[in-house]
C-alpha positions in Angstrom: 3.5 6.0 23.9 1.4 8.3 25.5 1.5 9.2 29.1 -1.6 7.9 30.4 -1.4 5.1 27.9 -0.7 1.4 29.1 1.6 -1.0 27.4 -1.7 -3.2 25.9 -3.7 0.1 25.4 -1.1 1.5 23.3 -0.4 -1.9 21.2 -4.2 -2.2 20.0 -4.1 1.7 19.3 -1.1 0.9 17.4 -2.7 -2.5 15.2 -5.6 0.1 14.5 -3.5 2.4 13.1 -1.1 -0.2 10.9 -4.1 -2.2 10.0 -5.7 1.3 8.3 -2.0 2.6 7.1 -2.2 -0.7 4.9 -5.8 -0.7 3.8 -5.0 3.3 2.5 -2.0 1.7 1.2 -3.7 -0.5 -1.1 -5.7 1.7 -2.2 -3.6 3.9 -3.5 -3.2 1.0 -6.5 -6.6 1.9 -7.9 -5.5 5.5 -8.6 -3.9 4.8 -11.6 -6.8 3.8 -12.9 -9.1 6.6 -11.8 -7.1 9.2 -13.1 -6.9 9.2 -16.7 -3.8 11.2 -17.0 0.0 10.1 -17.6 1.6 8.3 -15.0 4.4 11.3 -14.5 1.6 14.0 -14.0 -0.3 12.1 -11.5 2.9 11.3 -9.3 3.9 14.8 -10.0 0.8 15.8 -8.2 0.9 13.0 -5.1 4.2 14.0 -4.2 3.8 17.9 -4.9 0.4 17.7 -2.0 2.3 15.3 -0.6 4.8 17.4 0.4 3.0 20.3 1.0 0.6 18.3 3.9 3.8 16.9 5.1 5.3 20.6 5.6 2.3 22.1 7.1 2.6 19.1 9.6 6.0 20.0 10.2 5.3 23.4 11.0 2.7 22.8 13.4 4.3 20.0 15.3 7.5 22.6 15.6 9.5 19.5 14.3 13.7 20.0 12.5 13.4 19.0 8.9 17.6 20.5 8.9 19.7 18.0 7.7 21.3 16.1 10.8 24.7 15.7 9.4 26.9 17.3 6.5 25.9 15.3 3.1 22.7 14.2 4.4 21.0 16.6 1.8 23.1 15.1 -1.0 21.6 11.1 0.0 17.7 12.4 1.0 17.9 14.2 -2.4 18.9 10.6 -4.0 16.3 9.3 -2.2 13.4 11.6 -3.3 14.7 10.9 -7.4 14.4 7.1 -6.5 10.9 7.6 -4.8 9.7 9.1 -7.9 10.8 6.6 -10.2 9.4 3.7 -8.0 6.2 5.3 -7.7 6.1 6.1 -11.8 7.3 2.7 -12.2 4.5 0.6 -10.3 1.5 3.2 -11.7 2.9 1.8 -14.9 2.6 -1.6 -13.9 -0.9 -0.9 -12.9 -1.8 1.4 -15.5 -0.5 -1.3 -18.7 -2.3 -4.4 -16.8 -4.0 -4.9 -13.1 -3.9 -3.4 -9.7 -3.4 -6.9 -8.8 -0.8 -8.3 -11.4 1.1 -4.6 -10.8 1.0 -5.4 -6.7 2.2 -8.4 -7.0 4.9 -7.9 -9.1 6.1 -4.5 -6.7 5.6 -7.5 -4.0 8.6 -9.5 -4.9 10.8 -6.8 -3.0 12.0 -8.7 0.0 13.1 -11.5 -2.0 14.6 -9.0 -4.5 15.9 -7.5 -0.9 17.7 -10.8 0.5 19.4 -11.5 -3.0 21.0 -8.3 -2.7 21.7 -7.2 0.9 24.3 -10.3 1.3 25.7 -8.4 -1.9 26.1 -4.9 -0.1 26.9 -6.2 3.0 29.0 -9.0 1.9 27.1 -11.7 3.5 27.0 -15.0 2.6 23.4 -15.8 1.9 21.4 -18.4 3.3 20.6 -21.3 1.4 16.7 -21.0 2.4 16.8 -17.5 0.9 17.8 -18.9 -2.6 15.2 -21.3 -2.6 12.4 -18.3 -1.6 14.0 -16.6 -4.6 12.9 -19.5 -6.7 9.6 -19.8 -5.6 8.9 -16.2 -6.6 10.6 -16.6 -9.6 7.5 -20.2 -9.8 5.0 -17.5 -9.0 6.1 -15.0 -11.9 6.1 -17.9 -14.0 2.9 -19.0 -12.9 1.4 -15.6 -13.2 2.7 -14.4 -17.1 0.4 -16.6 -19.1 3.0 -15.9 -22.5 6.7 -13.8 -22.2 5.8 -11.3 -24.4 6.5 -7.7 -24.4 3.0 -7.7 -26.4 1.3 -9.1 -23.5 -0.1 -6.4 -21.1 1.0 -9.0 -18.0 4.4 -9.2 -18.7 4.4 -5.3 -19.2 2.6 -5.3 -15.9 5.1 -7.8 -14.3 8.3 -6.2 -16.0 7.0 -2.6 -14.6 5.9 -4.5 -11.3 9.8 -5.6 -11.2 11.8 -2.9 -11.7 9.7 -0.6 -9.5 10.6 -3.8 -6.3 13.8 -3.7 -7.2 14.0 0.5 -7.3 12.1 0.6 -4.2 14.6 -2.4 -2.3 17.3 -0.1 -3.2 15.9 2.9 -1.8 14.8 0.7 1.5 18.4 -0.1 1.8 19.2 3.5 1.7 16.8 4.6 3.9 17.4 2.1 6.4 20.6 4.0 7.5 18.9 7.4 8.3 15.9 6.1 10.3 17.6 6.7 13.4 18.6 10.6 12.4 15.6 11.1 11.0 11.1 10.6 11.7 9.5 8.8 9.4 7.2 12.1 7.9 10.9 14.1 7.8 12.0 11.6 5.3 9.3 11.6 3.3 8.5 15.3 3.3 12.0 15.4 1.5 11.9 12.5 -0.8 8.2 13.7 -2.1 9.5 17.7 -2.0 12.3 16.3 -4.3 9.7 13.9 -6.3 8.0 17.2 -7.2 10.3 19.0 -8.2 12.3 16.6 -10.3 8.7 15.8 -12.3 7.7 19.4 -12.3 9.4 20.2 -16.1 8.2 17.1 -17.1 4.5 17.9 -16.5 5.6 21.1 -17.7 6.5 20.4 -21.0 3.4 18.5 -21.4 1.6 21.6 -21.9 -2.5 22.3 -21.8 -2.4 18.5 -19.9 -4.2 18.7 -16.8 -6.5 17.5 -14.1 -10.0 18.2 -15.2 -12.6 19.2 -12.1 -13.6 16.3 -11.2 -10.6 14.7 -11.0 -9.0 17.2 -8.2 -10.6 15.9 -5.3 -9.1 12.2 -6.5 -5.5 14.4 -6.4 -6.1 15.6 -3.2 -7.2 12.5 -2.0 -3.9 10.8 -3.3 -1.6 12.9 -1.9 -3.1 14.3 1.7 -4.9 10.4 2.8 -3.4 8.0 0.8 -0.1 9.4 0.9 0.7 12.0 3.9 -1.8 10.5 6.1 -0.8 6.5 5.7 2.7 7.5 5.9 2.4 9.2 9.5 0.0 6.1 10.5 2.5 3.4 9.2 5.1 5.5 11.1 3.2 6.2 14.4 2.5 2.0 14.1 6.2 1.5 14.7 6.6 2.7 17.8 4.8 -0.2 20.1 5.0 -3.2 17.6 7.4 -5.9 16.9 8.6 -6.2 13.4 7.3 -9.3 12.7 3.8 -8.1 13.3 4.8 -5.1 10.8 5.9 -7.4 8.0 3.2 -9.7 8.1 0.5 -7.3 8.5 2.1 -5.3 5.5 2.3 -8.7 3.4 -1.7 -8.7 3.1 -1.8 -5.1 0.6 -1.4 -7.5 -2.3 -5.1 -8.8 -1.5 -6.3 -5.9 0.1 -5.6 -4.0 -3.3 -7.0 -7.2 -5.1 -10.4 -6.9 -3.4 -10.4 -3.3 -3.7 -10.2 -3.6 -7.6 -12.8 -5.9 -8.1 -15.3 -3.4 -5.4 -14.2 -0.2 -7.4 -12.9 -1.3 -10.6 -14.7 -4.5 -11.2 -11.3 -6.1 -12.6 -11.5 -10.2 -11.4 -8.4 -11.7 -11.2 -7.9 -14.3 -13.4 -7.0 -18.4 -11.7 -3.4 -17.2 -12.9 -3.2 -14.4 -11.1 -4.8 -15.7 -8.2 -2.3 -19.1 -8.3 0.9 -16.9 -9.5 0.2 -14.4 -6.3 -0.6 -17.1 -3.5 2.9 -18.8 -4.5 4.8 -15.4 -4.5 2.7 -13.8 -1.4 3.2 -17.3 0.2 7.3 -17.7 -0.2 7.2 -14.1 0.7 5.1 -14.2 4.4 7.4 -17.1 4.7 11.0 -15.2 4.3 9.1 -12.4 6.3 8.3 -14.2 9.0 11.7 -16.4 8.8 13.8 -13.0 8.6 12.1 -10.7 11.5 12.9 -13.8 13.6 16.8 -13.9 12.8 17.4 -10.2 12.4 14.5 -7.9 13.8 14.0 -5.0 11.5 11.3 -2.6 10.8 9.3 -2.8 7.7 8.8 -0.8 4.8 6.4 0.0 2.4 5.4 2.0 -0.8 
């Protein structure tokens, strides 16, 4: 909080700055559309300006980006491969069906998340979390109109799934260093390592490029929609509650909707629209239930 800030002053700066963190969030959905180049090459490219916005922050703000304790490098390393796969993973989704089908599917995280935290932190789990976990599972159903690896929904979905599940590991992870480390420290590694890992694929794919006009789209990816929402959904943390975090974050999947039918006319179908309300419904619902039990700060992609 700033000095000259009060309490209330500081809370509504703080909403403002969430509320845009998730807009830019959902946004970033449509530009796997936009950019008609393979999925690797365009997170190559998000995570390479990514990284190099994040730095220059770094540098100006005078802020450590040393590892805090000895084997720290070994996990934020980890951390960056797993970011890259999440993020090539839910383009996918996107890219083989919807923004909307693709955002819903990477939406079933938390209830991926309380299936398997009681695991690794042997837990026993709570009876109203299995029953969440079946909703979703109602909303998937809901949403695939036929299981078939023909079907460009259940590729979306299956894509969708794997990236939750990728990215509710990586949360996990991440969950222990948030104290050691800032929010743009941890990502400036995780994207720096995204980068690099990506970098012989892109360059194997030879003459493959972004064309002129598609730059400024790669610059807007990776300096707005990337290093600037991260720092936003970061600074956001600091005067508000996790409930108001979680829920607020639980509206992307029909921010990116809307934004997809304004930029890339795509209507969702009544199954998509049925299928997402049950599976953003069960999950507003362990959101809210969970930040109430156990106060934690959210995450997002």
């Amino acid at each position: 909080m700033r000095a000259n800030d009060n309490p209330e002053r500081a809370r509504t700066r703080s909403l403002i700055e969430l509320n845009v963190a998730v807009i830019l969030f959902s946004g970033t959905s449509l530009f796997a559309k936009i950019i008609d180049l393979p999925v690797p090459y365009i997170i190559f490219g998000r995570s390479a300006i990514a990284a190099i916005a994040l730095l220059v922050a770094t540098l100006v703000t005078r802020t450590s980006i040393r590892p805090a304790k000895r084997g720290d490098l070994k996990v934020l390393v980890g951390l960056g491969v797993m970011l890259a796969v999440h993020w090539i993973t839910y383009f996918q989704a996107i890219r083989v069906s919807t923004v909307a089908v693709g955002t819903i599917a990477l939406h079933t995280y938390p209830i991926i998340t309380v299936l398997v935290e009681p695991i690794v932190e042997r837990k026993r789990m709570r009876p109203i979390d299995a029953v969440l976990a079946l909703i979703v599972l109602l909303g998937i159903v809901v949403l695939v109109p036929e299981f078939s690896l023909t079907s460009s929904v259940s590729q979306g979905v299956l894509w969708g799934t794997l990236s939750a599940a990728i990215f509710t590991a990586r949360n996990l992870i991440v969950r222990r260093f948030v104290q050691r480390y800032s929010g743009s420290t941890l990502m400036l590694y995780q994207t720096g390592v995204s980068a690099l890992v990506l970098l012989p694929v892109v360059a194997l794919t030879g003459g493959i490029g972004p064309t002129i006009a598609e730059w400024p789209a790669f610059l807007l990816l990776g300096t707005i929609f990337t290093a600037l929402t991260q720092s936003l959904y970061a600074g956001s943390l600091r005067n508000l509650s996790a409930t108001t975090v979680s829920i607020i974050a639980t509206m992307l999947p029909l921010y990116s909707a809307i934004m997809a039918i304004i930029f890339l006319n795509e209507v969702p179908t009544i199954r998509t629209i049925l299928g997402g309300g049950i599976v953003v419904g069960a999950v507003l619902i362990e959101t809210a239930r969970a930040t109430r039990v156990r106060p934690k700060r959210g995450a997002t992609a």
